[in-house]
Backbone as CSV, one residue per row, in Angstrom:
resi,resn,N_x,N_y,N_z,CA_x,CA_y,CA_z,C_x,C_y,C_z
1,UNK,-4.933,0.856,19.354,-4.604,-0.546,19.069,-3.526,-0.611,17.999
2,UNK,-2.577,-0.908,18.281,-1.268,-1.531,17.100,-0.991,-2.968,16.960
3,UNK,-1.547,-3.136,15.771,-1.324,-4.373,15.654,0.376,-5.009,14.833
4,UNK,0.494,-6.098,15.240,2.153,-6.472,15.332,1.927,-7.820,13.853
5,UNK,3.012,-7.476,13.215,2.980,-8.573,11.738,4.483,-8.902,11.570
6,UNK,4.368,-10.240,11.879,6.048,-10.826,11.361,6.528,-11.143,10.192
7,UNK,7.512,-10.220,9.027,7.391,-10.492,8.210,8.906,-11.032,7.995
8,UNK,8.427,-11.988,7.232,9.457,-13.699,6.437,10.286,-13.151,5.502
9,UNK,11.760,-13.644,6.190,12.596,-13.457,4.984,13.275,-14.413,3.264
10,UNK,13.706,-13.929,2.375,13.317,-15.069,1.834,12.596,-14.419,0.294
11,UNK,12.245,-13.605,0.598,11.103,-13.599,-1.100,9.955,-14.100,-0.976
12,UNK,9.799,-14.382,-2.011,8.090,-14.567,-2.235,8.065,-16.106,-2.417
13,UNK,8.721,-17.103,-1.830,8.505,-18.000,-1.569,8.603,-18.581,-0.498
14,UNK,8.717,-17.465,0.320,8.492,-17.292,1.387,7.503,-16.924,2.058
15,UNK,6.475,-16.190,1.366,4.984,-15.700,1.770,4.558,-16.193,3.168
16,UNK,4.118,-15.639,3.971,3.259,-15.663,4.768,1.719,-16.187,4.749
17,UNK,0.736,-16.402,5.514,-0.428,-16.570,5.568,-0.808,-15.035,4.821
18,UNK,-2.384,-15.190,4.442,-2.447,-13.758,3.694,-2.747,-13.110,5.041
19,UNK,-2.976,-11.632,5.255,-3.392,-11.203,6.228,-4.567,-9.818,5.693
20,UNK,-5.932,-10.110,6.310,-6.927,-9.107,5.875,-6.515,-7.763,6.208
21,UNK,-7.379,-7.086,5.391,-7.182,-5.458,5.707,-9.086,-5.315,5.614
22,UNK,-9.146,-5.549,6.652,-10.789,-5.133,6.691,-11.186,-4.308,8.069
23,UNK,-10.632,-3.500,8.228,-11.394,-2.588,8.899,-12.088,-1.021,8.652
24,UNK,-12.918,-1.278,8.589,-14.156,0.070,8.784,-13.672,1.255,9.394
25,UNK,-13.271,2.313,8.624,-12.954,3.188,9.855,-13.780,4.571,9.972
26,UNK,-14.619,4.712,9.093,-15.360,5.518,8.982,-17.293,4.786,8.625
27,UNK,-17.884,4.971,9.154,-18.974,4.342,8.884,-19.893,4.825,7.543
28,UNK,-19.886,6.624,7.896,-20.222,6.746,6.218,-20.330,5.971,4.920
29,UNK,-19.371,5.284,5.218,-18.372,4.276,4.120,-18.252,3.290,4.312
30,UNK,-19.383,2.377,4.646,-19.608,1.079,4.803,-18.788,-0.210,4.162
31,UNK,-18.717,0.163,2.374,-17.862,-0.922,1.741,-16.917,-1.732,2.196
32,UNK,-16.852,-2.620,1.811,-15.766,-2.985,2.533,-15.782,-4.554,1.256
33,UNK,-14.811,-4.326,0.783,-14.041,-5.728,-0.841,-13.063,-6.462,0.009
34,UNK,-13.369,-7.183,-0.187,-12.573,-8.598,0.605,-11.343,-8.611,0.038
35,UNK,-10.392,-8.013,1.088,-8.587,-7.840,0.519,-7.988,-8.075,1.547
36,UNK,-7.025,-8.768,0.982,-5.567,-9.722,1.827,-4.267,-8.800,1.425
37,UNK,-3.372,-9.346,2.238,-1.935,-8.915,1.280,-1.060,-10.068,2.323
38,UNK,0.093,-10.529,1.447,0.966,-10.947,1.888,2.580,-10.275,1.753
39,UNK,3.381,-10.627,2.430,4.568,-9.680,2.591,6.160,-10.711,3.126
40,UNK,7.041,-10.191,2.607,8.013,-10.937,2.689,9.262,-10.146,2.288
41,UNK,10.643,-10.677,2.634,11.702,-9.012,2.567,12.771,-10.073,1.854
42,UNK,13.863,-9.622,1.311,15.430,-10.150,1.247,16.474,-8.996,1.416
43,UNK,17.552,-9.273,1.316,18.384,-8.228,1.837,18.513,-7.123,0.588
44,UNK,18.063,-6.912,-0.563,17.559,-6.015,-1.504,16.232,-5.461,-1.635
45,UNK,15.378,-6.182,-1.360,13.874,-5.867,-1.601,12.719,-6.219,-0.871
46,UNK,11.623,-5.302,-1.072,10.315,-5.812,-0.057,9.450,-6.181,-0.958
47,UNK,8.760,-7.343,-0.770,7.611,-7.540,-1.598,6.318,-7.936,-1.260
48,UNK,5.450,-7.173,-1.531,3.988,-7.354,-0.541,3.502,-7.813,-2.208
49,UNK,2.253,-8.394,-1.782,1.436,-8.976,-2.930,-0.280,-8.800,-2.490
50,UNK,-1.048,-7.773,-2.796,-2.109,-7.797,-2.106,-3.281,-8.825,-3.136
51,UNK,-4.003,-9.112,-3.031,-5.390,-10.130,-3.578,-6.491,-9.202,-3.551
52,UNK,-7.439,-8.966,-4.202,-9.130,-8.298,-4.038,-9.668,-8.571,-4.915
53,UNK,-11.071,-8.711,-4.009,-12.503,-8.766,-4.672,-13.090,-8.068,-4.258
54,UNK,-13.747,-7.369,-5.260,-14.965,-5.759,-4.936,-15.430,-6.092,-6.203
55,UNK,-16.685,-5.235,-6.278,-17.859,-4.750,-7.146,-17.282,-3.675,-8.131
56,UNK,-16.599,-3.283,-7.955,-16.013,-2.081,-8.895,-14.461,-2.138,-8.838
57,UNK,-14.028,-1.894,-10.489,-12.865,-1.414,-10.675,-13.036,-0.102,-11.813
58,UNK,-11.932,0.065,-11.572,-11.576,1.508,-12.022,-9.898,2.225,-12.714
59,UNK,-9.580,2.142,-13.232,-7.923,3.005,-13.945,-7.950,3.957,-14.543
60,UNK,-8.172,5.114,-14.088,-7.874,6.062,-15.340,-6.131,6.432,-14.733
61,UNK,-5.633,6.497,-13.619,-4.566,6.834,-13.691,-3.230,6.298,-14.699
62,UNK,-2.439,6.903,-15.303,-1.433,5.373,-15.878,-0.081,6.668,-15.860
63,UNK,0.378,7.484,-14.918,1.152,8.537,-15.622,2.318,8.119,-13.709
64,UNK,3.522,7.420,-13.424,3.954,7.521,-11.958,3.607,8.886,-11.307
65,UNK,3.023,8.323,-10.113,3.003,9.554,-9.009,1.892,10.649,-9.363
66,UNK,0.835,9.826,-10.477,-0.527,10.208,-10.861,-1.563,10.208,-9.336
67,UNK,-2.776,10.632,-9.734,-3.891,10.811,-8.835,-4.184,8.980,-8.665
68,UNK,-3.683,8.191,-8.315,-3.883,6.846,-7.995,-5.116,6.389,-7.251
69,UNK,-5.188,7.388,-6.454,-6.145,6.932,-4.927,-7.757,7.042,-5.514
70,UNK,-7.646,7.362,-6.804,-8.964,7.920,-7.004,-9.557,6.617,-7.960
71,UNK,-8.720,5.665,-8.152,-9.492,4.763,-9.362,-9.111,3.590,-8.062
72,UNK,-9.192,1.836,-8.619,-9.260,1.217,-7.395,-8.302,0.539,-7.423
73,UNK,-7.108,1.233,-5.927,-6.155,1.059,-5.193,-5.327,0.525,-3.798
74,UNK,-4.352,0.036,-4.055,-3.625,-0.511,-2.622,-3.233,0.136,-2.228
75,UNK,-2.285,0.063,-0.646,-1.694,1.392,-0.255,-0.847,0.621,0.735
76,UNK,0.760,1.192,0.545,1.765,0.577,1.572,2.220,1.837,2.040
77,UNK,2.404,2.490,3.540,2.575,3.382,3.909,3.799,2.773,5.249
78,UNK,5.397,3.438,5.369,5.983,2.728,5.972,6.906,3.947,6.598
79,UNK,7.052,3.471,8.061,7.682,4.666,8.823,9.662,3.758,9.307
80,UNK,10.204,3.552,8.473,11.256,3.052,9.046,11.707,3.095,10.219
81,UNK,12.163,4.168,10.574,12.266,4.710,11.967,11.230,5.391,13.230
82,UNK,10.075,4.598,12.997,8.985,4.640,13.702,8.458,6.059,14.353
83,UNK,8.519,6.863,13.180,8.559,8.590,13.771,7.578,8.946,12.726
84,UNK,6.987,10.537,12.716,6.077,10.741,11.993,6.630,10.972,10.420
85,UNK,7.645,10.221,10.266,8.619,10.705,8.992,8.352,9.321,8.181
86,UNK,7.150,9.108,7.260,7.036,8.266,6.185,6.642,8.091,4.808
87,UNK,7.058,6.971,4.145,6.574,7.443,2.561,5.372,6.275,2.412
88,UNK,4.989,6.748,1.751,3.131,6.243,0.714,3.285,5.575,-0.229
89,UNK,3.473,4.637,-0.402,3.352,4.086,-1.513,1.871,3.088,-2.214
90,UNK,1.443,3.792,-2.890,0.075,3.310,-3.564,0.188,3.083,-5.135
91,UNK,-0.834,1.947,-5.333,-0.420,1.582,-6.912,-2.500,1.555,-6.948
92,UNK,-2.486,1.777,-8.182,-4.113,0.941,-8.664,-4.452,-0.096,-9.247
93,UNK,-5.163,-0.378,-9.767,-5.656,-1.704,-10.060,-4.418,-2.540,-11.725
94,UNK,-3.931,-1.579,-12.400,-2.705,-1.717,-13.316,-1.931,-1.141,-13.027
95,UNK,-1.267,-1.166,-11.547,0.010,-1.101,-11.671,0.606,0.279,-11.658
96,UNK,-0.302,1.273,-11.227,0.142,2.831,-11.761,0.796,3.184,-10.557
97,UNK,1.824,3.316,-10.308,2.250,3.540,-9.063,2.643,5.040,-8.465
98,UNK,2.268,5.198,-7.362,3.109,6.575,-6.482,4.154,6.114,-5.177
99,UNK,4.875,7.363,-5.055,5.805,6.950,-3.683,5.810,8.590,-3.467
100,UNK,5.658,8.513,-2.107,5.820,9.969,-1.793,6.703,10.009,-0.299
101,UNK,7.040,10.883,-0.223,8.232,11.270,1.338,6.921,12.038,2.188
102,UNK,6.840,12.047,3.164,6.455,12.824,4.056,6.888,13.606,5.499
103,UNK,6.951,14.561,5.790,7.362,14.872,6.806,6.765,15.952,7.592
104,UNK,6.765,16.081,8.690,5.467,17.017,9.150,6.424,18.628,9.541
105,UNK,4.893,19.220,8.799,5.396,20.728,8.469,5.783,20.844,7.031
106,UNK,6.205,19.510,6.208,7.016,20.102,4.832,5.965,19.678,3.750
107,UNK,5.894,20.083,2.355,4.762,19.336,1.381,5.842,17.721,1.349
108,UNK,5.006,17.239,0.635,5.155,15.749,0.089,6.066,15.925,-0.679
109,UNK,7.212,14.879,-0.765,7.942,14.705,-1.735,8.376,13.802,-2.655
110,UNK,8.082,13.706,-4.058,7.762,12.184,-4.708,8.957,11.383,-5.441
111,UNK,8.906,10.342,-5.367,10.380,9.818,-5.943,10.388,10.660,-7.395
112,UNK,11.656,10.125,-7.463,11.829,11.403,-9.223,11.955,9.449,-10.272
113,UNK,12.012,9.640,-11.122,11.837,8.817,-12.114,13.064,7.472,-12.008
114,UNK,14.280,7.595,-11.188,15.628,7.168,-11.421,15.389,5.537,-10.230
115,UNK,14.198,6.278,-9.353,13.604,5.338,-8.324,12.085,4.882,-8.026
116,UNK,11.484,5.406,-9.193,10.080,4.768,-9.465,10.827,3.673,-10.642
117,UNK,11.562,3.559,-11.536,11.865,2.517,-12.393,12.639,1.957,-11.808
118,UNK,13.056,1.715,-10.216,13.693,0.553,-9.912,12.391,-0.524,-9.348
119,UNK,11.157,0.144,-9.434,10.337,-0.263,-8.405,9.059,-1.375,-9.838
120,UNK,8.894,-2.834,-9.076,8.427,-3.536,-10.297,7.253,-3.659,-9.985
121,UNK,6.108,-3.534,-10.439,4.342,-4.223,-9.793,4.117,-4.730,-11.279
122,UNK,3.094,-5.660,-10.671,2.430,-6.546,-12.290,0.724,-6.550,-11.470
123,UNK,0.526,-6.393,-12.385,-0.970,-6.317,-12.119,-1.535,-7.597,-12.951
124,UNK,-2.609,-8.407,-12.503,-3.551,-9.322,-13.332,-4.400,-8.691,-13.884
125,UNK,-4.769,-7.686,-14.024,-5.623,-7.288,-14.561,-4.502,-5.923,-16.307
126,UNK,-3.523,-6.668,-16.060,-2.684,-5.679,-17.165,-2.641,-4.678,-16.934
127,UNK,-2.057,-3.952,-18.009,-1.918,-1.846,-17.390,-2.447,-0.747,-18.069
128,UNK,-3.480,-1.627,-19.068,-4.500,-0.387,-20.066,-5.479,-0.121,-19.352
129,UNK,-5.408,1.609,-19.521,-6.585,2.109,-18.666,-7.593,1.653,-18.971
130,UNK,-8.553,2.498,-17.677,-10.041,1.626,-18.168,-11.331,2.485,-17.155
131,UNK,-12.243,2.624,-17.713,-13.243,3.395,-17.152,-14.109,2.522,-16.271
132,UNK,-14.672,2.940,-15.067,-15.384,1.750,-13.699,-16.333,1.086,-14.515
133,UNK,-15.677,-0.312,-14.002,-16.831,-1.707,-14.435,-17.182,-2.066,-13.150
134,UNK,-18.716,-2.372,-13.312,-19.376,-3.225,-12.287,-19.240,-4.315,-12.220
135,UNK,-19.459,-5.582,-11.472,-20.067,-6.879,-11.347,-19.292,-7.725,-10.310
136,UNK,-18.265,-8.710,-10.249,-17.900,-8.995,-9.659,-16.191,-9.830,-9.978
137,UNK,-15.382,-8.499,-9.443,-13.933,-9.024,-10.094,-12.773,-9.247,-9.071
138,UNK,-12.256,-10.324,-9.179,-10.783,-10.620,-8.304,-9.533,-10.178,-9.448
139,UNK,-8.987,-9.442,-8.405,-7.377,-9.246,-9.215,-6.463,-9.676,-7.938
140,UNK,-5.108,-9.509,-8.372,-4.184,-9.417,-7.596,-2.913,-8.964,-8.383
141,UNK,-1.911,-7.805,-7.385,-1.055,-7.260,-8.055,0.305,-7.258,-6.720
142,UNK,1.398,-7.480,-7.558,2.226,-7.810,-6.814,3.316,-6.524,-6.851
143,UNK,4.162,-6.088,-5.810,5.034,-5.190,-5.754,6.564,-6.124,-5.238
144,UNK,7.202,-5.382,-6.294,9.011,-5.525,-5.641,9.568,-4.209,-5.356
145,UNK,9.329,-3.973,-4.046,10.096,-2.830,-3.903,11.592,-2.649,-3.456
146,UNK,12.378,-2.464,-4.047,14.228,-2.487,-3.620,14.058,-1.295,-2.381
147,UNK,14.665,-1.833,-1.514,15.273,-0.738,-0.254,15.372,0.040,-0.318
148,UNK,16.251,0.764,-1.306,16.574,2.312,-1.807,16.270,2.504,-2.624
149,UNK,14.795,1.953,-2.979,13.711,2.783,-3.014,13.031,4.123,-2.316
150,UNK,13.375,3.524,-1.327,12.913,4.569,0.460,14.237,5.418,0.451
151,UNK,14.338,6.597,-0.685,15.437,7.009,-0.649,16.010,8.577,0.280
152,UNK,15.553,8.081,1.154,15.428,9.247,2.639,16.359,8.567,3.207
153,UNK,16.342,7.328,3.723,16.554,6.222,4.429,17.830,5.517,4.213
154,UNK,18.684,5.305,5.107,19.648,4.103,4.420,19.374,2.309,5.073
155,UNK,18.593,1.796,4.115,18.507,0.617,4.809,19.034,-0.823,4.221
156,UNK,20.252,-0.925,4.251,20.874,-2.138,4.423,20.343,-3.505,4.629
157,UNK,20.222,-3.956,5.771,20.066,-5.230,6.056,18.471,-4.793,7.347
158,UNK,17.587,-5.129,7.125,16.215,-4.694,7.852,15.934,-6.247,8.936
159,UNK,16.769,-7.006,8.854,16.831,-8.197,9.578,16.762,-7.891,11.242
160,UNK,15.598,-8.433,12.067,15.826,-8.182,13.395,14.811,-6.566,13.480
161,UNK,14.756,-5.648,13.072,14.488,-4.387,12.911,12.662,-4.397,13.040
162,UNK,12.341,-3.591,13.662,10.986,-3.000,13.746,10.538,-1.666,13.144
163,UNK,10.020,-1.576,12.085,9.455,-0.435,11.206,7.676,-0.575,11.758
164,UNK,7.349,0.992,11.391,5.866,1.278,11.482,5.154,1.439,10.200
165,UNK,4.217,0.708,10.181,3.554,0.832,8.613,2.135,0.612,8.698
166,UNK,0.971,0.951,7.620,0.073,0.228,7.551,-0.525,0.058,6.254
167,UNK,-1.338,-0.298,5.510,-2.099,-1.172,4.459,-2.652,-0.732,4.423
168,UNK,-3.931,-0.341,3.203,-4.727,0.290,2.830,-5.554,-0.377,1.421
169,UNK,-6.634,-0.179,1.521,-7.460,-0.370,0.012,-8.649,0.600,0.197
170,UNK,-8.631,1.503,-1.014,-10.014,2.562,-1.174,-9.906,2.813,-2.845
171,UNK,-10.893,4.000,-2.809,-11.487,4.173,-4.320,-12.135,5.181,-3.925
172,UNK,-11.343,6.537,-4.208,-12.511,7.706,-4.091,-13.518,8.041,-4.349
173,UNK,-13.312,7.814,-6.238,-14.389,7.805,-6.784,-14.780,6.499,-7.547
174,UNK,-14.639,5.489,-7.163,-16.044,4.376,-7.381,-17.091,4.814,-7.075
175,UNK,-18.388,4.158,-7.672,-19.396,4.160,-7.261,-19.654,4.257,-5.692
176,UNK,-19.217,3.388,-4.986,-19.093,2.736,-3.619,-17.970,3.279,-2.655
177,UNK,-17.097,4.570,-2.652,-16.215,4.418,-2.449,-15.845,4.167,-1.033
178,UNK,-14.831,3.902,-0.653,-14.632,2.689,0.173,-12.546,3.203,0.943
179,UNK,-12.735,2.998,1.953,-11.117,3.719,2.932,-11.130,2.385,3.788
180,UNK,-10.343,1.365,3.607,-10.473,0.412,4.601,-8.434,0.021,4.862
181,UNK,-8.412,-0.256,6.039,-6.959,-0.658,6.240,-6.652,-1.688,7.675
182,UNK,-5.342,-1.864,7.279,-5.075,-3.202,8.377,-4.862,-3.026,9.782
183,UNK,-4.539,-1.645,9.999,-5.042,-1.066,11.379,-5.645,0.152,11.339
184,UNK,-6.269,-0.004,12.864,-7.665,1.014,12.743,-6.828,2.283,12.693
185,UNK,-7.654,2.986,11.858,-7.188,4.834,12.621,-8.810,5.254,13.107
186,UNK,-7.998,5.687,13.676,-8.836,6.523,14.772,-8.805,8.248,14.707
187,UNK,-9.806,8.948,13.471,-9.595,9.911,13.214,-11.204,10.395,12.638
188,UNK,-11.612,11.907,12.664,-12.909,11.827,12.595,-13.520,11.609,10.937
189,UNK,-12.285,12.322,9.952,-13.010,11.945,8.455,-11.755,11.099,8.216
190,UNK,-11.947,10.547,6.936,-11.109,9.247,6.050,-9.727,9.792,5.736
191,UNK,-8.702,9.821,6.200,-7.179,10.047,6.185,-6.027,8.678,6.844
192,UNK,-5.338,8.125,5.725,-4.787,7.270,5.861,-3.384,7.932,5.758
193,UNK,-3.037,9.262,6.080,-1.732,9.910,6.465,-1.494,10.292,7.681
194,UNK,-1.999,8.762,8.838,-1.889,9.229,10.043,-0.546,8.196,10.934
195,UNK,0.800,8.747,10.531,1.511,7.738,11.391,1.380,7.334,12.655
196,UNK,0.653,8.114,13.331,0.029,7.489,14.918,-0.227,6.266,14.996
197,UNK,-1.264,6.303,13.670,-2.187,5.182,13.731,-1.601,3.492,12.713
198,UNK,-0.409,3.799,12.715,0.585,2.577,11.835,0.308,1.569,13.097
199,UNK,0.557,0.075,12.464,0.889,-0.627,12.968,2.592,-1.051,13.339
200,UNK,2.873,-2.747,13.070,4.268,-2.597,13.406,4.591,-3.919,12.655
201,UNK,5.801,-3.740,12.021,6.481,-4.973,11.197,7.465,-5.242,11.971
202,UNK,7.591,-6.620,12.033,8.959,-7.242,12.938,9.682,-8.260,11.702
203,UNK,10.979,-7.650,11.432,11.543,-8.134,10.545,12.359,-9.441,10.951
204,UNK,12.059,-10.621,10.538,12.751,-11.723,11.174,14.080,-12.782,10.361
C-alpha cells in the first residue's frame, strides 16, 4: 500500500490539513501517541511541523547527528528520486537533530556541520535535556529544511515533481517504546530504513 500526500506550496501558511501517522507496524509494540504532521514547500525550503501527545517524553540527546531515535522522536525520511537512495532526517523532542545519506551497500553518511546549521527546528518543549517524564504531554516542533540541505541531490524548483518519503514517531527507550509511521512497512522486526515501503509526495 502507498499512500499519496499533496503537498502545498507557499510556507507555512500554507499548511495543509494535519495528516496522522498512526500505524502499528509491529504488534509487539502496541503504543501508539496521537501524532499529526503537516507539510508545505517554497522554492528554498521544506517545512513539515509534526504535533504529539504520548505518556512519555524523553532528551538525553542534544549533540547533531546524536543517538536521537532513542529519546522521544520524529522522523522525515525522503527518496527524491524515488530509488533506494535516501536521507533520514530525525529530530527529538528539543530539537536535536540528525540527517543521514543512505545508499545500499555503502555505511550512512551524515551531513557535516556547514548543512546541519542551515537546517532550523524549534521545539515547544525548548532544547534542555531532560531525563523520561511520565503523565500526559503535547508538544509540537517545527522543521525548516532548505533544499540543499539534501546535499546528494540538486533540487531547484520541486514544483510538479513526485518524491518518495515517509514519517515516523518512536522512542526506543521509553518506557513504552513505540515505531509508528504514515505508511505501513511491511517487514518482520521494527526498521523504518525501508525505501520500499515510502509513500509518495506530489509537489503542487
Amino acid at each position: 500500500m502507498m499512500k499519496q500526500l499533496q503537498v502545498p506550496f507557499g510556507g507555512t501558511k500554507n499548511f495543509a490539513e494535519p495528516v496522522q501517522i498512526n500505524v502499528i507496524n509491529w504488534n509487539e509494540y502496541p503504543y501508539r501517541p496521537d501524532v499529526s504532521f503537516c507539510i508545505a514547500y517554497d522554492i528554498e525550503n521544506l517545512f513539515i511541523r509534526f504535533n504529539v501527545r504520548e505518556k512519555y517524553i524523553r532528551a538525553l540527546a542534544t549533540e547533531n547527528n546524536d543517538q536521537v531515535w532513542l529519546d522521544s522522536c520524529v522522523e522525515f525520511f525522503l527518496s527524491p528520486e524515488r530509488n533506494d537512495d535516501y536521507y533520514n532526517f530525525e529530530c527529538n523532542c528539543i530539537g536535536t537533530k540528525l540527517l543521514g545519506f543512505r545508499k545500499p551497500g555503502q555505511a550512512v553518511e551524515h551531513a557535516g556541520p556547514e548543512v546541519m546549521d542551515q537546517i532550523r527546528v524549534q521545539s515547544s518543549l525548548g532544547s534542555l535535556l531532560f531525563e523520561e517524564k511520565t503523565g500526559d504531554f503535547s508538544w509540537q516542533l517545527e522543521a525548516k529544511i532548505p533544499w540543499n540541505a539534501f546535499w546528494k541531490h540538486r533540487i531547484e524548483n520541486p514544483k510538479g515533481q513526485v518524491m518518495r518519503a515517509n514519517f515516523y514517531k518512536c522512542g526506543d527507550e521509553l518506557t513504552e517504546p513505540h515505531f509508528i509511521s504514515w505508511n505501513p512497512v511491511l517487514t518482520g522486526q521494527p526498521s523504518f530504513h525501508q525505501p520500499d515501503f515510502f509513500g509518495e509526495l506530489l509537489f503542487l
